[in-house]
C-alpha positions as CSV (number, residue, x, y, z in Angstrom):
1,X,79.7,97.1,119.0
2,X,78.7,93.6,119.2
3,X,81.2,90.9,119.3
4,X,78.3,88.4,118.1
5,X,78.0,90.2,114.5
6,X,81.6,88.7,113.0
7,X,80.5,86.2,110.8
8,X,83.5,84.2,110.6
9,X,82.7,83.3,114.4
10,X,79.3,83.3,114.5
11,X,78.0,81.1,111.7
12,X,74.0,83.0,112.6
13,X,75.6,86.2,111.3
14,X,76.9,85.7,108.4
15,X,73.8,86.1,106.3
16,X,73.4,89.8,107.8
17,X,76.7,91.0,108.2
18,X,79.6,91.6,106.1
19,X,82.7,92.2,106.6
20,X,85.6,93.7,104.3
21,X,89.6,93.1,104.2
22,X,92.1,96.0,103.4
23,X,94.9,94.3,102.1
24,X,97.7,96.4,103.3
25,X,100.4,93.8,104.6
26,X,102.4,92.5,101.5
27,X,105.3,91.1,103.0
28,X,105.4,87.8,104.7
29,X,107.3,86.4,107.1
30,X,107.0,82.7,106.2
31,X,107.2,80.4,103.1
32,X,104.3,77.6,103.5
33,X,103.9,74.6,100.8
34,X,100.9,75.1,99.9
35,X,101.1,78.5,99.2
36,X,102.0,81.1,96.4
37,X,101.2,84.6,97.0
38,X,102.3,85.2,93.0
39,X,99.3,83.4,91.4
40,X,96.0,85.7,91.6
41,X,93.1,85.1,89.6
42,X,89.7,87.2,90.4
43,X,87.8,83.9,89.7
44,X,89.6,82.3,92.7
45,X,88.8,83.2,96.2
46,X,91.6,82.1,98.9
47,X,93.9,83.7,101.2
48,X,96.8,85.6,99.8
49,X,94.9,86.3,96.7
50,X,94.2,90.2,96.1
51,X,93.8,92.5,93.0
52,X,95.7,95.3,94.5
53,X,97.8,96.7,97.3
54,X,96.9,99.6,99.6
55,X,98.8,101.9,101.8
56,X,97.2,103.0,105.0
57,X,95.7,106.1,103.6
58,X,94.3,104.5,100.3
59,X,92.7,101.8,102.8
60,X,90.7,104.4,104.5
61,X,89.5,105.6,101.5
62,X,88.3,102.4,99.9
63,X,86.7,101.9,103.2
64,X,84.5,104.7,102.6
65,X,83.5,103.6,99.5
66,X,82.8,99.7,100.9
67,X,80.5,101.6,104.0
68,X,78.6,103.7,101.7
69,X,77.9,100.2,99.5
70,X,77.4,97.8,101.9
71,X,76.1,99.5,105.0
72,X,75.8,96.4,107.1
73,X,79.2,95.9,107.0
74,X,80.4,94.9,110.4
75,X,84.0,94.0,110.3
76,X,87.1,95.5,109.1
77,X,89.8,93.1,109.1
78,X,93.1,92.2,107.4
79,X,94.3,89.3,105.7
80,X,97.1,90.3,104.0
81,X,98.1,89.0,101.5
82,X,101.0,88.2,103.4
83,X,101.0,88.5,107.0
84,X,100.0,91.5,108.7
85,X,102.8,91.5,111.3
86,X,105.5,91.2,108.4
87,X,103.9,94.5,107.9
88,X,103.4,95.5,111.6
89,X,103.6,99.3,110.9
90,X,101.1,99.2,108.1
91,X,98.5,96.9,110.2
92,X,98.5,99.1,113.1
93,X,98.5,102.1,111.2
94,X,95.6,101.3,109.5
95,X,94.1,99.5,112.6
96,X,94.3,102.4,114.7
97,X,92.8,104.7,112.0
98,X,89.7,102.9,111.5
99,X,89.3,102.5,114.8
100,X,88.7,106.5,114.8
101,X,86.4,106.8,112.2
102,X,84.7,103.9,113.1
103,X,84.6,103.7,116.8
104,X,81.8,100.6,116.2
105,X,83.6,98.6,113.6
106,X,84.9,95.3,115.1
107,X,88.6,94.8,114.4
108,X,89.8,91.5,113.1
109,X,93.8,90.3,111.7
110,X,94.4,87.3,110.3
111,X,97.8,85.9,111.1
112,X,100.4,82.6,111.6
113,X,101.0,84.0,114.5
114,X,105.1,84.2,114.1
115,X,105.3,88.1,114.7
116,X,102.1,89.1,116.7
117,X,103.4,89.4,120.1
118,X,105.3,92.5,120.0
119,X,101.9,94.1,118.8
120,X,99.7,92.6,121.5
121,X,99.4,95.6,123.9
122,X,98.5,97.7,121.0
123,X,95.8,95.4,119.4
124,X,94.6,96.0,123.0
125,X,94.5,99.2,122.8
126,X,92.6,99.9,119.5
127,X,90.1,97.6,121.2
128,X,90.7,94.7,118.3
129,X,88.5,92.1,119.4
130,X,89.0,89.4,117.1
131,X,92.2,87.8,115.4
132,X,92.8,84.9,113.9
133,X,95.7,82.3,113.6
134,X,97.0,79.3,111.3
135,X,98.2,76.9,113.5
136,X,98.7,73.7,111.2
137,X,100.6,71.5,113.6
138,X,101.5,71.0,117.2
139,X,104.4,68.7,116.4
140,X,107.4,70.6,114.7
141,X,108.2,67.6,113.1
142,X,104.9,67.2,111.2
143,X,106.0,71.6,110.5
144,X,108.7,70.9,109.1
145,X,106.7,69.2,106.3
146,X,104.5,72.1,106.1
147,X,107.1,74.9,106.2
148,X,110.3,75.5,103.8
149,X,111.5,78.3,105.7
150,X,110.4,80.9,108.3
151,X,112.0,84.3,108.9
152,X,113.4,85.4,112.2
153,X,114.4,88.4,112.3
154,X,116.5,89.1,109.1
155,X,117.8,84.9,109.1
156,X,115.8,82.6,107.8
157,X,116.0,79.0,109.3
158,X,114.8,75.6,107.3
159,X,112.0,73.9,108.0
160,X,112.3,72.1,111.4
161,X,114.0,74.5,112.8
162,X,111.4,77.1,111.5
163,X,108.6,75.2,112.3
164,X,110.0,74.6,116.1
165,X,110.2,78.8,116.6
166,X,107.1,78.9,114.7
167,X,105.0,76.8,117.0
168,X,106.8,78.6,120.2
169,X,105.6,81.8,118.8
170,X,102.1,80.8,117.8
171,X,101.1,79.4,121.2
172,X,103.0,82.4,122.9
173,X,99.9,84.3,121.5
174,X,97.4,82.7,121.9
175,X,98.1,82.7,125.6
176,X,98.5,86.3,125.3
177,X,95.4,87.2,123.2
178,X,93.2,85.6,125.8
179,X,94.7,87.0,128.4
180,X,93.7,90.5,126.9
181,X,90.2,89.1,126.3
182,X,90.6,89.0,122.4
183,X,88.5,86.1,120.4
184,X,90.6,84.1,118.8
185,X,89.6,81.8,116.0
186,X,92.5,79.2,114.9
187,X,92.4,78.1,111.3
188,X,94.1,74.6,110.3
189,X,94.4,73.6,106.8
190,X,93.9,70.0,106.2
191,X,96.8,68.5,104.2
192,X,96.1,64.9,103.0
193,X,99.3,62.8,104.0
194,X,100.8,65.5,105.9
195,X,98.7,66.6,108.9
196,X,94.9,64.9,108.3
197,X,95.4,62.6,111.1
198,X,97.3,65.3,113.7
199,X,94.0,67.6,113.4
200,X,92.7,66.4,116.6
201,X,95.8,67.0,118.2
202,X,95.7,70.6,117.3
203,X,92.1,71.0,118.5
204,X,92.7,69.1,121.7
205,X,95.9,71.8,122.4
206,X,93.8,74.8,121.4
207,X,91.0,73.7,123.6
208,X,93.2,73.5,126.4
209,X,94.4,76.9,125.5
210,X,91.0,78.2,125.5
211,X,90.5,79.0,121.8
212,X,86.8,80.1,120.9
213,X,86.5,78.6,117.6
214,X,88.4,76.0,115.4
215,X,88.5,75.9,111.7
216,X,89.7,72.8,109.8
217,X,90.1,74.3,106.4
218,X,90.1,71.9,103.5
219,X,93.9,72.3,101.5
220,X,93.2,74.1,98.1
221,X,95.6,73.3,95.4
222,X,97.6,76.0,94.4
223,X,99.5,76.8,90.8
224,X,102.7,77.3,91.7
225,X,102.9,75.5,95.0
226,X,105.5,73.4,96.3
227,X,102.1,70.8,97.4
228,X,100.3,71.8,94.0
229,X,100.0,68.3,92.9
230,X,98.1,67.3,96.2
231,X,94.7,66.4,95.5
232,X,92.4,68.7,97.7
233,X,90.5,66.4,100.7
234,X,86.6,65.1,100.0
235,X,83.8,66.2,102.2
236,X,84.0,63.0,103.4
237,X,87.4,63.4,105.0
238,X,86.9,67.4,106.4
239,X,83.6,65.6,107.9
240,X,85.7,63.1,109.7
241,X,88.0,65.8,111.2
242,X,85.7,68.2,112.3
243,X,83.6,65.5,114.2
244,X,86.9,64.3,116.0
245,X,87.9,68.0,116.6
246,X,84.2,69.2,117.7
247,X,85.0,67.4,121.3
248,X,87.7,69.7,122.1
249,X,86.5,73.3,120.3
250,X,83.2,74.6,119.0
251,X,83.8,74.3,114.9
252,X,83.8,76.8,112.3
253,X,81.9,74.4,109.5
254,X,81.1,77.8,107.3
255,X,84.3,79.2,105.8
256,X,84.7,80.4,102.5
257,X,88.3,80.6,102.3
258,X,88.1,84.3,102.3
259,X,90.5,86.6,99.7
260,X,92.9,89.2,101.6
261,X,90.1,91.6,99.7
262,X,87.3,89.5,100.5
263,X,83.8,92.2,101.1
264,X,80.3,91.9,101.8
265,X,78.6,89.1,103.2
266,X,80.7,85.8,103.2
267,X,78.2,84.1,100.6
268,X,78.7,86.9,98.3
269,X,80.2,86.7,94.6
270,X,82.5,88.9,93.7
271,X,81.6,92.6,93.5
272,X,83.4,94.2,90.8
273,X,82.0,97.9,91.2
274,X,83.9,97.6,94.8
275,X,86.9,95.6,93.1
276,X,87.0,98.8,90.7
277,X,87.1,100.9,93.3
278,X,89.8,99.4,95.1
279,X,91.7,99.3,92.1
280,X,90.5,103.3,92.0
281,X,92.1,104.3,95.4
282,X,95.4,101.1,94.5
283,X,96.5,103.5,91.7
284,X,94.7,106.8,92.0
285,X,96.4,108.8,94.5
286,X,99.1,109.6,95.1
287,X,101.0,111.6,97.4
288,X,103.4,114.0,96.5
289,X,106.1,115.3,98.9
290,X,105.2,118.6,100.5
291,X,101.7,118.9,99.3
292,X,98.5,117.3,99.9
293,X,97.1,116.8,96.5
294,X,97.1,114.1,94.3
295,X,98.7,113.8,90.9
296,X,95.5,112.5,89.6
297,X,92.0,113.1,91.3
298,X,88.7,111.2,90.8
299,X,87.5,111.0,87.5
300,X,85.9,114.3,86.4
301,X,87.6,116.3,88.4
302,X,90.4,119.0,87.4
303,X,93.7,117.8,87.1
304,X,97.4,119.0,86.1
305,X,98.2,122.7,87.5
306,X,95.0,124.1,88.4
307,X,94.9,120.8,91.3
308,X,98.1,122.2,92.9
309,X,100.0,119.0,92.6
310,X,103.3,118.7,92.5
311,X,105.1,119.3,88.9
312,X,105.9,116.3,87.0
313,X,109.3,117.3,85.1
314,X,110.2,113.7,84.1
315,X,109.9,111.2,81.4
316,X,110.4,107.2,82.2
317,X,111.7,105.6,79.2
318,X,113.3,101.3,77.9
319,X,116.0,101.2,76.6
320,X,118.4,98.1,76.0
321,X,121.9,100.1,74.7
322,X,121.0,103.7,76.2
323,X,120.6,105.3,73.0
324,X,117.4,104.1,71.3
325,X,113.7,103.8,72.6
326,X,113.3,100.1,71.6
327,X,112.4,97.9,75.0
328,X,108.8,96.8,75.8
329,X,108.0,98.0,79.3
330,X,107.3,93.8,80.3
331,X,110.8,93.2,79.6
332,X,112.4,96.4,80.8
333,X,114.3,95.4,84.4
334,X,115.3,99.3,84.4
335,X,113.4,102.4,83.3
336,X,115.9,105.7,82.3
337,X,114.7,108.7,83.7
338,X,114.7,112.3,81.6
339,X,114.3,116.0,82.6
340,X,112.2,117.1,80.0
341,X,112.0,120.8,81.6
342,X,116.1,121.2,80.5
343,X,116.9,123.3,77.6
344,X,118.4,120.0,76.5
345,X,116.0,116.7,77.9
346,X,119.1,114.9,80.1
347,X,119.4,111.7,81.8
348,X,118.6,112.3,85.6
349,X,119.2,108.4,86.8
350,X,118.1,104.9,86.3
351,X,115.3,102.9,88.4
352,X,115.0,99.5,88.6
353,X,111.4,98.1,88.2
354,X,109.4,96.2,90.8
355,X,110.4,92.6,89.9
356,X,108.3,90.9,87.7
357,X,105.2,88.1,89.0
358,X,103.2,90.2,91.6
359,X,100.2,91.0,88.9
360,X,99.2,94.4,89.4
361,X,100.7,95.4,92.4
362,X,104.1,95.7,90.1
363,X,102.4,98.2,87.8
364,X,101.1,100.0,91.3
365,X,104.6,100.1,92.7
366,X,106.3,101.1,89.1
367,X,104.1,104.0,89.8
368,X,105.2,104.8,93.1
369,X,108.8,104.7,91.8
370,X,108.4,106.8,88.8
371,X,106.1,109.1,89.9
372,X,107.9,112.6,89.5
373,X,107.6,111.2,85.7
374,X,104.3,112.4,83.6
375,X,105.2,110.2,80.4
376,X,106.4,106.5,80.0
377,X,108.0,106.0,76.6
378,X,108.7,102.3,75.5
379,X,108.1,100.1,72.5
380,X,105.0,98.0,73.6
381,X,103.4,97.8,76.6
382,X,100.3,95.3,77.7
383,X,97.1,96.2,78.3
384,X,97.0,95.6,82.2
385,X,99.9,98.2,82.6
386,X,98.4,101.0,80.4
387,X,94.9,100.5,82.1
388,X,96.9,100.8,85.6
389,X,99.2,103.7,84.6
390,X,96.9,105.2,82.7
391,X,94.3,105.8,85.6
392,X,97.0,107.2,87.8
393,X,98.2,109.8,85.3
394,X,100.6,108.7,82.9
395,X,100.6,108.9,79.7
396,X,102.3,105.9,77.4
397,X,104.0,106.0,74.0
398,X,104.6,103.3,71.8
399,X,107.4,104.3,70.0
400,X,110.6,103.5,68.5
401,X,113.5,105.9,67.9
402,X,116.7,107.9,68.9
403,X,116.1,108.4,73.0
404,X,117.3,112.4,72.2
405,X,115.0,112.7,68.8
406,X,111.9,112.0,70.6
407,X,112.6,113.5,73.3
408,X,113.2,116.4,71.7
409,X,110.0,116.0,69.6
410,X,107.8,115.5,73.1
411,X,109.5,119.0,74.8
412,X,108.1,120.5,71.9
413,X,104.9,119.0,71.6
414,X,105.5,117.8,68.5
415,X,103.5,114.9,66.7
416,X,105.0,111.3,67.5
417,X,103.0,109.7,64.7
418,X,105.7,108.5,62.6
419,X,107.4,106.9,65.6
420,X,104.9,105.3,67.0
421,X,105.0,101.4,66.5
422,X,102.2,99.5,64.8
423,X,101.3,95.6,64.6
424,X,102.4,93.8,62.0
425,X,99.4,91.7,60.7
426,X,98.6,90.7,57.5
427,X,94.7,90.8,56.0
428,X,95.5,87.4,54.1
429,X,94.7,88.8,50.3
430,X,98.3,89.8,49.7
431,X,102.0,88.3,49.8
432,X,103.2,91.3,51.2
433,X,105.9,92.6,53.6
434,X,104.2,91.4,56.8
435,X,103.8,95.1,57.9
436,X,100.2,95.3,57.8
437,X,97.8,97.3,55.3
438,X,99.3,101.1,55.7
């Protein structure tokens, strides 16, 4: 293990070593207004940005995937995309695990800071050696600009009040990080109007503190943001702050502004065999109770009963009166659930979908809720969901009709055809109906 192979703190490194995040910590802790964990676009590469959600388990098995690709693959850290000590179970679960299958790996978490000090004897102990924390002011009062609300506990308090506790917190562990002999890197984002002129401030305190590197991170405007409308700062500007910082901390001037499932070297594009395969191990398996198989196994391999997964009585179906099969699953806030293995299907209970805005992670958590179900009947569905659902499993109708009728028709393996719903278009050489060319 050496310490000198992160490339996030040693700017030599990064052209040899990579480094991968497991984003495993969705929840945050914090509300930030320049942030919105909601918007994610693969094109886009900042923090809080990821393409899909993984529990502890799934994480070590996408990590097996990213070793076997990128064998020079030095860190394993996480990013989020929340924070990973709103998710403190999850972080150190998944900490401690790769620790024992990769007793070289270096450790890294990147956090604000608000939650981390509970969890600093156990970083400790799974030998993490590197974390890093947003600090963006020393003054609560320039905070409470930054902040709309932070979390203690289960209260949240408004912005300088939040920001106060926040800062207490964040220079709570710093002091306690380097007193367990972790690196710690602070990241400050550079907020035109807000906090451009405090940067020095910060880096003078952190120097004092004994920080090992400081990153001034230019803002990046955000869709969706409270600060969306500020303009992101020049070169000329992140130049001017970094020299005034540089006399208090050595400089992080290389940053990429890393995804919470950022992998390979920091310079490279995005890897969409490895985004696939997180996506694979997001949706894939999953767990059933008192068996350790999966309801769907890689691609290729047997599935169903001869896999000795669990059975899958149920359908999942939208409906808006309870009596007809006529709700596209995007609209659906509640999905009926059926016991097709009844002489007569019945009504077992209702589930409320994952609400809507979190991009795929919604159709990865839908799955999660529903997945004693084998079949999702509803009259449209997109095609992100049916990709998503589809891979784990499920199998989606189309269809429109009485909820019993079809039912009825599926327990007996009868054809849906004449249920299923089609398009209307029209081919432009007729006046007819609008129902399309039969």
């Amino acid at each position: 293990m050496n310490l000198d192979h992160h490339p996030c703190f040693n700017k030599k490194s990064c052209k040899d070593f990579g480094r991968v995040h497991l984003p495993v910590a969705p929840a945050c802790n914090i509300q930030c207004n320049f942030c919105n964990r909601k918007f994610d676009c693969v094109n886009e590469s900042r923090p809080g940005v990821t393409s899909s959600i993984l529990s502890p388990d799934q994480a070590m098995a996408y990590l097996a995937d990213v070793v076997g690709a990128k064998p020079n693959t030095a860190v394993v850290g996480i990013a989020g995309p929340g924070d990973p000590f709103a998710n403190g179970d999850k972080t150190m679960e998944t900490l401690t695990k790769v620790r024992a299958a990769y007793p070289e790996m270096l450790l890294c978490v990147a956090t604000n800071g608000l939650n981390i000090h509970p969890y600093l004897d156990e970083l400790a102990a799974v030998n993490t050696t590197h974390v890093s924390i947003t600090i963006n002011a020393v003054d609560p009062a320039i905070g409470a600009k930054i902040y709309a609300w932070v979390r203690n506990g289960k209260r949240s308090v408004g912005p300088l009040q939040g920001a106060q506790l926040l800062l207490e917190r964040q220079l709570a562990a710093v002091k306690g990080l380097k007193e367990r002999n972790i690196m710690v890197k602070v990241n400050s984002i550079i907020l035109p109007g807000i906090n451009d002129d405090h940067m020095a401030d910060v880096a003078k305190k952190m120097g004092e503190m004994g920080v090992d590197i400081f990153n001034c991170m230019p803002y990046f405007p955000t869709k969706g943001a409270n600060f969306e409308t500020m303009e992101e700062p020049g070169k000329d500007l992140v130049k001017k702050i970094r020299t005034a910082a540089q006399v208090f901390v050595p400089q992080m001037t290389h940053c990429k502004r890393c995804r919470a499932d950022a992998v390979g070297l920091l310079d490279d594009p995005l890897n969409q065999k490895l985004m696939d395969r997180l996506t694979y191990h997001a949706t894939a398996p999953i767990p059933f109770p008192n068996t350790t198989k999966y309801c769907h196994e890689e691609p290729g391999a047997d599935d169903g009963a001869s896999n000795g997964s669990a059975p899958r009585p149920y359908v999942a179906l939208a409906t808006r009166e309870g009596a007809l099969i006529n709700q596209p699953l995007g609209e659906a806030t509640e999905l009926h659930i059926y016991d097709l293995s009844r002489e007569i299907p019945g009504l077992v209970e209702t589930r409320a979908l994952p609400e809507s805005g979190g991009g795929n992670a919604r159709w990865q958590n839908l799955a999660r809720t529903i997945k004693d179900c084998h079949t999702i009947l509803v009259s449209g569905a997109g095609d992100t969901p049916k990709k998503i659902l589809g891979t784990m499993g499920f199998t989606i109708h189309e269809v429109n009709g009485m909820i019993d009728l079809v039912l009825m028709a599926l327990k007996k393996g009868e054809p849906l055809n004449h249920l299923i719903v089609r398009a209307q278009t029209t081919c432009g050489e007729c006046r007819g109906t609008g129902t399309g060319c039969m």
